[in-house]
C-alpha positions, 0 to 999 in steps of 0.5 A, a space after each residue: 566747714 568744707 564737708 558740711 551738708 548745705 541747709 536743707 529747702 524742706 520745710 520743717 517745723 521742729 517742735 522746740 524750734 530755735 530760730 532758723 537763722 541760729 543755722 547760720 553760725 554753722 552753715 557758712 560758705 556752702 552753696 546752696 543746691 538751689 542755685 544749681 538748675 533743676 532738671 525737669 523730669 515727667 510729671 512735674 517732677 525737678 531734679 537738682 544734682 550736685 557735687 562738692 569737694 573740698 580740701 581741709 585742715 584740721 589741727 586738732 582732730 580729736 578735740 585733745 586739750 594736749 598732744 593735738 593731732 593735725 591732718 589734712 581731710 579730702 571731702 566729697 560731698 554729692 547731694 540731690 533734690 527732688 521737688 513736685 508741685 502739684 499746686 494745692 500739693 507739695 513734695 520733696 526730697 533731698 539725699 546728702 552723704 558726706 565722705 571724708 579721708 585723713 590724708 596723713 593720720 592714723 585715722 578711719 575715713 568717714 560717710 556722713 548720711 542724711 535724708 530729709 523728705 516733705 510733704 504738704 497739702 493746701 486741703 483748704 483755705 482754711 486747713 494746711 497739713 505737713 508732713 516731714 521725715 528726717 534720717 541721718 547717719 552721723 559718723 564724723 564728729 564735727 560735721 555740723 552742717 549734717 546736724 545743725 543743732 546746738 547739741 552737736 556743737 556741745 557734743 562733737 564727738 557723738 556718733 549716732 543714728 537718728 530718726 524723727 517723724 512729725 507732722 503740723 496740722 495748720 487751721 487758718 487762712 494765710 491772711 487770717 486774723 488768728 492762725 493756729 499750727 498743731 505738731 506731733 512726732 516721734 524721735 528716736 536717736 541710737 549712738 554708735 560706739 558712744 561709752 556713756 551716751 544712752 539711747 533715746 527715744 520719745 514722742 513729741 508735740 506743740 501749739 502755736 497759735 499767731 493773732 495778727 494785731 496790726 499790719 505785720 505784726 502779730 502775737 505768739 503763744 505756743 506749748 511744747 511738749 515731749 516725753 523721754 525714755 532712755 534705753 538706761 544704761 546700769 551704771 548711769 541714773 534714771 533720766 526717763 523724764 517729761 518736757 514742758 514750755 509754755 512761750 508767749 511772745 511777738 514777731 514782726 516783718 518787714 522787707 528791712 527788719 525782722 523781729 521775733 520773740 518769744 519767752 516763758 517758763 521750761 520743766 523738766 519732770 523726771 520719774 526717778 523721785 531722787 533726781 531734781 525736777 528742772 524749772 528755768 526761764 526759757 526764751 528764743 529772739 531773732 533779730 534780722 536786719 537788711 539795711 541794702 539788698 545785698 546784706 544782711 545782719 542776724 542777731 539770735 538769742 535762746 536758752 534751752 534745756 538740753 539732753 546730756 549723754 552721761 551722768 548730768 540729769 540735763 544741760 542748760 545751755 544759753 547761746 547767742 550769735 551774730 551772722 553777716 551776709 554780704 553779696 559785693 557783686 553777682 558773683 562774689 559773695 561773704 559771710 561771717 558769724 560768732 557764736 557763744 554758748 554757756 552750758 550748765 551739766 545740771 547735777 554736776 560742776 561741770 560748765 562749758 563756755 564755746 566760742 565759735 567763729 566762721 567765715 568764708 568767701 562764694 565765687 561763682 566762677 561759673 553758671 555751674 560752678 562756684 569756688 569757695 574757702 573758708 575758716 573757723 575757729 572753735 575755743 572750750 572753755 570748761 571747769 574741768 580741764 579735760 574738757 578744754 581745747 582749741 580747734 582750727 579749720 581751713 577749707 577752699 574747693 568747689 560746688 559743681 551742679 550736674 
């Protein structure tokens, strides 16, 4: 809450993209580094700086189903922004860290880090490229808003150092009737002090090609792929496997709705012959709808096939969420969302039922300044009771630009 990293401008296009506005459901009343004035250096080069502290409590630190313990946590959050745009070209790069103190438990500080940075190119009318680069150093168990995934909202607990290089080859002009997206990339993903989680590592790639069928309507298919290959730790199974979607779907857009989906068939095909091949439907709706100006309603739905860190050859998740946004005035600003994810640890009895609710509050009391507070709750629900617990958040403090 408090401490989270704001969402990313850079513009990524994750190979097993979820539909963006799922952020949503963990990004609530941050501040957006946007609204801070960008300082204008040589070379058309803007610099964004800005500072966020916040004063939270948490009753459940550890994520305990007994003897949970509470604690009031200081955050500070610095972060900046530097953006070129040279006109067929453009660049970014953006630096978060997230540092927290337990103010009254026996409990270690922690740095968050991330570091996300983009580039494109218009080589032609016809011919895009993008490039994107993701680091991050995840120390704090539920700092989602570092991590914005559904994994990290399954796995609270993971501590881990993350790399991820991709980049999507773009064929088509903007009002082309078809257009076609081309991604490859490699992710490689070391934990930190995690007892059973196995590091990873593997390459990755998709295509999506969009036909226009009518004004703002189009269609969709797309292929991901991916391979996995696990540094295996002895006692756990072989997980080294392959990933395959195949998605059909349709999207449409309007200045009052949005509509997006896209639906299909996920494998999963290990190389160990005594662990079971994985075959699911597979699916990712969006639904956003902006009745005024000044709010606006999301609907989101998927299922995806997850990595597990023990001994779960994957994890079926499906989620769905509901996120408002509403601006009562220039300066004052709210937002609400829920959200519910049903997951399946495949190869074991293992079933997590997560609900999370979010809202928070916006005052922008200065040009330079905005106040915020906020609350959540996260309830886990598991057939195995060492799995379950409730867990409380309140937060208030400010976003200063420099």
């Amino acid at each position: 809450m408090g401490s989270q990293t704001i969402s990313s401008p850079v513009k990524r296009r994750p190979v097993f993209a979820i539909p963006a506005a799922i952020a949503i459901a963990v990004g609530m009343a941050s501040t957006q580094l946007a609204q801070a004035e960008p300082i204008m250096l040589p070379a058309g080069v803007t610099f964004t700086p800005s500072i966020g502290v916040d004063l939270r409590y948490d009753d459940n630190i550890n994520n305990s189903p007994v003897n949970e313990v509470e604690s009031w946590l200081m955050v500070g959050t610095p972060r900046f922004l530097l953006e070129a745009d040279t006109g067929i070209s453009t660049y970014s790069v953006q630096y978060s860290l997230s540092h927290g103190d337990y103010l009254d438990a026996d409990r270690e500080s922690y740095t968050d880090q991330a570091l996300l940075a983009d580039a494109s190119w218009d080589l032609h009318p016809r011919h895009g490229l993008e490039v994107n680069l993701v680091f991050r150093d995840i120390q704090e168990e539920f700092n989602s808003g570092v991590a914005p995934d559904l994994e990290s909202l399954i796995f609270e607990r993971d501590r881990y150092i993350e790399k991820d290089f991709s980049s999507t080859y773009t064929f088509g002009a903007e009002d082309a009737r078809g257009r076609l997206e081309l991604t490859v990339g490699h992710n490689d993903r070391d934990y930190i002090e995690e007892i059973r989680a196995q590091d990873r590592r593997g390459a990755y790639g998709s295509g999506l090609f969009r036909f226009n069928i009518a004004g703002q309507t189009n269609l969709l298919t797309r292929v991901d792929a991916r391979d996995i290959d696990y540094r295996r730790l002895p006692e756990l199974p072989d997980l080294d496997n392959r990933e395959v979607n195949y998605l059909v779907g349709a999207e449409r857009d309007t200045p009052l709705l949005t509509l997006s989906l896209l639906a299909g068939l996920g494998t999963r095909t290990f190389d160990d012959p005594e662990v079971e091949d994985f075959s699911r439907p597979r699916w990712e709706f969006l639904a956003a709808w902006r009745p005024l100006e000044m709010t606006e309603v999301i609907f989101t739905a998927d299922r995806l096939a997850l990595e597990s860190r023990g001994l779960a050859r994957l994890i079926d998740a499906r989620s769905a969420s509901l996120g408002w946004t509403h601006e009562w005035t220039e300066t004052i600003s709210t937002e609400l969302s829920f959200r519910y994810t049903d997951a399946d640890f495949e190869g074991t009895d293992l079933t997590e039922n997560i609900s999370r609710g979010i809202a928070g509050v916006d005052y922008r009391f200065l040009e330079w300044l905005t106040l915020r507070a906020g609350v959540s709750a996260l309830k886990q629900d598991a057939t195995q009771a060492a799995f379950e617990y409730d867990r409380n958040q309140a937060f208030i403090g400010f976003e200063a630009s420099l």
